[in-house]
C-alpha positions as CSV (number, residue, x, y, z in Angstrom):
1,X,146.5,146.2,63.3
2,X,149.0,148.5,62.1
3,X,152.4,145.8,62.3
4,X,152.5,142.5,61.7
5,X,155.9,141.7,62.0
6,X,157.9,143.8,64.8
7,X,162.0,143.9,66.5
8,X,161.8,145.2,69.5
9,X,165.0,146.7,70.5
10,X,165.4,147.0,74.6
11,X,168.8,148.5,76.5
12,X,170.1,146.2,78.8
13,X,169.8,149.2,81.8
14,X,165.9,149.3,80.8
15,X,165.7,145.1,82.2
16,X,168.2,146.1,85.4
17,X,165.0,148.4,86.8
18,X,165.4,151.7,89.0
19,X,169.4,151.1,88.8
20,X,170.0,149.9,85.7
21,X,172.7,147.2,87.0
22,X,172.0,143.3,87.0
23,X,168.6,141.5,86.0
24,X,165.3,143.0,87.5
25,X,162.5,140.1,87.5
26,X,159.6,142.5,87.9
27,X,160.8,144.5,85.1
28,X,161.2,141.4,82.8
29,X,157.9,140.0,84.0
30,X,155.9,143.6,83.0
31,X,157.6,143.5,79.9
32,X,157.0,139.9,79.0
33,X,153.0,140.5,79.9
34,X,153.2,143.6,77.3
35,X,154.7,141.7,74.3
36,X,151.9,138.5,75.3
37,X,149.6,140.9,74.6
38,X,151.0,142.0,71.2
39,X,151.3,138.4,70.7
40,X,147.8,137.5,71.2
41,X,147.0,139.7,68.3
42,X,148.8,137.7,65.9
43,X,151.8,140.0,65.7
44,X,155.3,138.4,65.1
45,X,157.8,139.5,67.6
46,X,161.9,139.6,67.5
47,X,163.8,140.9,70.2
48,X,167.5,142.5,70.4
49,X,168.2,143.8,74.1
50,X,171.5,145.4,75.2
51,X,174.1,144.2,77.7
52,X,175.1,147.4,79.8
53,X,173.2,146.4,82.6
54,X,176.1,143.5,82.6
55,X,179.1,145.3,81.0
56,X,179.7,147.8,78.2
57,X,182.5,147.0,75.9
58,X,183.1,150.2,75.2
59,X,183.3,151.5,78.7
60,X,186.3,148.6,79.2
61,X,188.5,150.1,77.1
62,X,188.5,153.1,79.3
63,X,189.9,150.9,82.3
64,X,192.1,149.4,80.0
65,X,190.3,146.8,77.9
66,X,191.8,145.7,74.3
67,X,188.1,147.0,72.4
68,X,187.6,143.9,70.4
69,X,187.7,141.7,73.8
70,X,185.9,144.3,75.8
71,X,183.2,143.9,72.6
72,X,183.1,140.3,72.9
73,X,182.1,140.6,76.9
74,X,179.6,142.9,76.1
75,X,178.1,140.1,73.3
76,X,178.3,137.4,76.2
77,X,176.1,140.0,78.3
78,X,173.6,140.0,76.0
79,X,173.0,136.5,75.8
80,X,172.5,136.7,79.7
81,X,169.8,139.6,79.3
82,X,168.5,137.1,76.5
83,X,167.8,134.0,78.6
84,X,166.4,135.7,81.1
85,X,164.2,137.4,79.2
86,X,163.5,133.9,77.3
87,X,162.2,132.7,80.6
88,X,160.3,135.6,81.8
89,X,158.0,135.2,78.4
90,X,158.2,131.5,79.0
91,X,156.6,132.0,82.4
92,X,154.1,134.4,80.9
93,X,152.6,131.4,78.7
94,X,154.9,132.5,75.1
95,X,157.1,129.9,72.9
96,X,160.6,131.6,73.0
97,X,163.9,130.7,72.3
98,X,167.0,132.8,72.0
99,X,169.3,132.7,68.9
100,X,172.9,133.8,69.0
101,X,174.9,135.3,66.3
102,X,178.0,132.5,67.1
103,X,177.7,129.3,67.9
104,X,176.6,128.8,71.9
105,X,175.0,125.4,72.0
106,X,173.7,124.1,74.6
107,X,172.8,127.6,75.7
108,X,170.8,129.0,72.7
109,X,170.6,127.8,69.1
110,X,172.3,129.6,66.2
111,X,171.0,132.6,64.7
112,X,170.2,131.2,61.4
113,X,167.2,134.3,58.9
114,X,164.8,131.4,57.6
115,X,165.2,129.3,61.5
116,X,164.1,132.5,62.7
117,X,160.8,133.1,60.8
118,X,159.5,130.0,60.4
119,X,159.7,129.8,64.6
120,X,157.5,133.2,64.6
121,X,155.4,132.4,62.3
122,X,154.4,129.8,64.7
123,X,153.7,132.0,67.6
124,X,157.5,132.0,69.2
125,X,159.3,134.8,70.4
126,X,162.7,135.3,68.9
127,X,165.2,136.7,71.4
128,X,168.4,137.1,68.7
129,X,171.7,137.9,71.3
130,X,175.0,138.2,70.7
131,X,174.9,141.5,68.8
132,X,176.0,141.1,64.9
133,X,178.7,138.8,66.5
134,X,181.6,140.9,65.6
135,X,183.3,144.0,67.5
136,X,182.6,148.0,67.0
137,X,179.1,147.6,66.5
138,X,176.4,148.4,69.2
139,X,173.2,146.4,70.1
140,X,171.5,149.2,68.1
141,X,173.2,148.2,65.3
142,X,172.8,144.8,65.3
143,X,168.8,145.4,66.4
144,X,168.7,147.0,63.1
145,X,170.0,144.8,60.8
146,X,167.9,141.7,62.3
147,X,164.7,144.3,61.6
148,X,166.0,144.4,58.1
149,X,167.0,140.7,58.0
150,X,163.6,139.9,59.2
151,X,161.2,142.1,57.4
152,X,159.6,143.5,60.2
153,X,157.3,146.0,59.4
154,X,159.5,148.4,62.5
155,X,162.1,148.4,64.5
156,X,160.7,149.4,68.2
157,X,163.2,151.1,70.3
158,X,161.8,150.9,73.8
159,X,163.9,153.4,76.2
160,X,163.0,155.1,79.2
161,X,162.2,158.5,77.4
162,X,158.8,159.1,75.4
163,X,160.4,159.6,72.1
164,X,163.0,161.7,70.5
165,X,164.1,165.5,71.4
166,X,166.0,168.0,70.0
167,X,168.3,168.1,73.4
168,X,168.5,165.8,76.3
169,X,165.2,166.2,78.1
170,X,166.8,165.3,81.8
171,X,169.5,168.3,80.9
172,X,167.1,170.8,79.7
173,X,164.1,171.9,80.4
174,X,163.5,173.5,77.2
175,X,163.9,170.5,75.4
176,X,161.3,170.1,72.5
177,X,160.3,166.5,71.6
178,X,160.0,165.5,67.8
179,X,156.4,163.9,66.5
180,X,158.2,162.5,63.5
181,X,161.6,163.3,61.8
182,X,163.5,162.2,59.1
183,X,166.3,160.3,59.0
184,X,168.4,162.4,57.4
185,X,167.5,165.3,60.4
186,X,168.5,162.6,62.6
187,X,171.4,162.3,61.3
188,X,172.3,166.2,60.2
189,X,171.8,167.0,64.3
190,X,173.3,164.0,65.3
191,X,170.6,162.9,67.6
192,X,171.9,160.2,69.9
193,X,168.8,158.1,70.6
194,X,170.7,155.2,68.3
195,X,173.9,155.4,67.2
196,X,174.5,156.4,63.3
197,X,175.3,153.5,62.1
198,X,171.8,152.0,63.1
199,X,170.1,154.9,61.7
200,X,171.7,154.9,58.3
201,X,171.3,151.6,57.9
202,X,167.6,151.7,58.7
203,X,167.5,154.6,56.4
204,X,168.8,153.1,53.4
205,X,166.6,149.8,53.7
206,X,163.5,152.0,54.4
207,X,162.7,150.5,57.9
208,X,161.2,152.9,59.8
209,X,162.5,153.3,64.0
210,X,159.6,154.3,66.9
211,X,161.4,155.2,69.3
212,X,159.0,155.0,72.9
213,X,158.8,154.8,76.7
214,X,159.0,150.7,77.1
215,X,157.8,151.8,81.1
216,X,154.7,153.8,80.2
217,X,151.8,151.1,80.4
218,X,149.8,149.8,77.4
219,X,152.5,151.8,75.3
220,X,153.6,148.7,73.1
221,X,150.3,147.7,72.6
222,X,148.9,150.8,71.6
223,X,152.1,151.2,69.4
224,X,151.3,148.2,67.3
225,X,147.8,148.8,67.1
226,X,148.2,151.8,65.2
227,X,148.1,154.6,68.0
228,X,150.5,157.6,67.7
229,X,153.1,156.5,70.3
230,X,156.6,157.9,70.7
231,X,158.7,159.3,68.0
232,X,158.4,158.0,64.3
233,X,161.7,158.2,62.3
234,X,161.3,157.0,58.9
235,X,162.3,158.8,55.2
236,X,158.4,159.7,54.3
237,X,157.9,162.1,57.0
238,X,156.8,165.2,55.2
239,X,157.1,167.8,58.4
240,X,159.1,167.6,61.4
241,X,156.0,168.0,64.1
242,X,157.7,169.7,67.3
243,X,155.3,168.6,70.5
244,X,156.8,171.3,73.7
245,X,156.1,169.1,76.9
């Protein structure tokens, strides 16, 4: 087993299905069968998901919307994405609770590091929502500084592309997907599969990002078992692998 300890980061379009809008049950139910699976091997599992499927902060402000309020509608989406989510692994036969980064009781309990790992170390499925709990900071960023919080051995960005290329692969044909790349590439060429904040911080504590296709079957368990799956960004990649579809 290659990880032991894993945050799974998922885009609240990836749970709204084929539209990307609202809360897709089949969707949540594959991907609650996938991380059983990972969980059967003894793997500890944390979860950040998105809440565009819901509303996008920083689309509000566009129509209008003072940014910090917009932000704090987008943290409420997220805890919806989170309970259901909760209840689709609950229904797949996993312990899981969600933990917010403010207070929301009854609703979830308070996102509190050594809460956290003492519930996965017995088997439960951490769904942490609410994003870092302040404004001007994505999902992505906040899925990165749980992975960090948390020790996990990777932060698992699960998107509905097979890893990372050098241009937008449903713009160009010619794009050319990355193996593995550095950080600091990611950065230089300003490649937008998380935003840069995520990336220098997971560069600077050393956590290493996979970024995969969440839709393409048996991928997170291959992933974890040690199989070359998606993109691998970490700081100890000696070459930059180019793979041309």
């Amino acid at each position: 087993m290659r990880y032991n300890r894993i945050l799974l980061k998922l885009s609240g379009e990836a749970i709204g299905g084929k539209d990307g809008v609202g809360l897709d049950e089949d969707v949540m139910a594959r991907y609650a069968g996938a991380v059983a699976s990972v969980v059967s091997r003894g793997v500890q599992v944390a979860i950040v998901i998105g809440g565009g499927n819901i509303f996008r902060g920083l689309a509000g402000t566009e129509r209008g919307f003072d940014r910090v309020r917009g932000d704090q509608m987008g943290m409420l989406a997220t805890v919806i994405n989170s309970i259901g989510l909760s209840l689709s692994l609950r229904n797949a036969g996993l312990k899981s609770e969600v933990f917010t980064s403010t207070p929301m009781r009854p609703m979830a309990r308070y996102y509190m590091r050594d809460e956290v790992l003492d519930y996965m170390a017995e088997g439960g499925v951490a769904i942490v929502a609410g994003g870092t709990g302040n404004p001007f900071f994505t999902t992505d960023s906040a899925a990165a500084l749980r992975a960090c919080e948390l020790g996990a051995d990777a932060l698992l960005k699960g998107t509905k592309v097979d890893g990372v290329y050098d241009k937008d692969p449903k713009k160009h044909t010619d794009a050319v997907k990355y193996h593995s790349i550095t950080f600091d590439k990611v950065i230089e060429d300003n490649l937008r599969v998380m935003d840069q904040t995520a990336f220098t911080l997971c560069r600077e504590n050393d956590m290493p990002v996979i970024v995969f296709d969440i839709n393409e079957e048996g991928s997170l368990e291959r992933l974890v078992a040690g199989e070359e799956v998606g993109t691998l960004v970490s700081n100890h990649v000696k070459t930059i692998i180019n793979i041309q579809n």
